[in-house]
N, C-alpha and C positions, 0 to 999 in steps of 0.2 A: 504494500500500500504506500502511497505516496501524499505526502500533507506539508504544504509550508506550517512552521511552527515559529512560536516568538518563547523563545527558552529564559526564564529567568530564574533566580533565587539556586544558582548549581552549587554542592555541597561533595566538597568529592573526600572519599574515605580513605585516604593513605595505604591504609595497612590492606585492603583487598584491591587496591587501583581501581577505582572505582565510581562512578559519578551519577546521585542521584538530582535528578532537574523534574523542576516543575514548568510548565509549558501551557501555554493559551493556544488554543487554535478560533480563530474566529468561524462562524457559526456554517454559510457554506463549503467550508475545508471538513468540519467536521461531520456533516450530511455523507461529504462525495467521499470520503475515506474512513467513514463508521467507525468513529472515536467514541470510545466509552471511558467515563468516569474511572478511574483504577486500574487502566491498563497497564499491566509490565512488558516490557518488550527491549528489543536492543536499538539506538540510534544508531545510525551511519550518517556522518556529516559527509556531504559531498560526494558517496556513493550515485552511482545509475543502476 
């Protein structure tokens, strides 16, 4: 799936390398790419 995101508040955990972000998608981003509330998943910045 594919969604522009606006990433804020990133907190990243040293000891596992690791970075949890919280993220806005405005509201037809999140229709066409079926964002739910509590999703885990992996980001790829700049992947295709």
């Amino acid at each position: 799936m594919r969604a522009k995101l606006k990433v804020s508040f990133p907190q990243v955990d040293v000891r596992s390398n690791t970075v949890k972000i919280y993220w806005v998608v405005d509201a037809a981003e999140r229709k066409k790419a079926h964002l739910v509330p509590g999703m885990k998943g992996v980001l790829k910045l700049g992947a295709e």
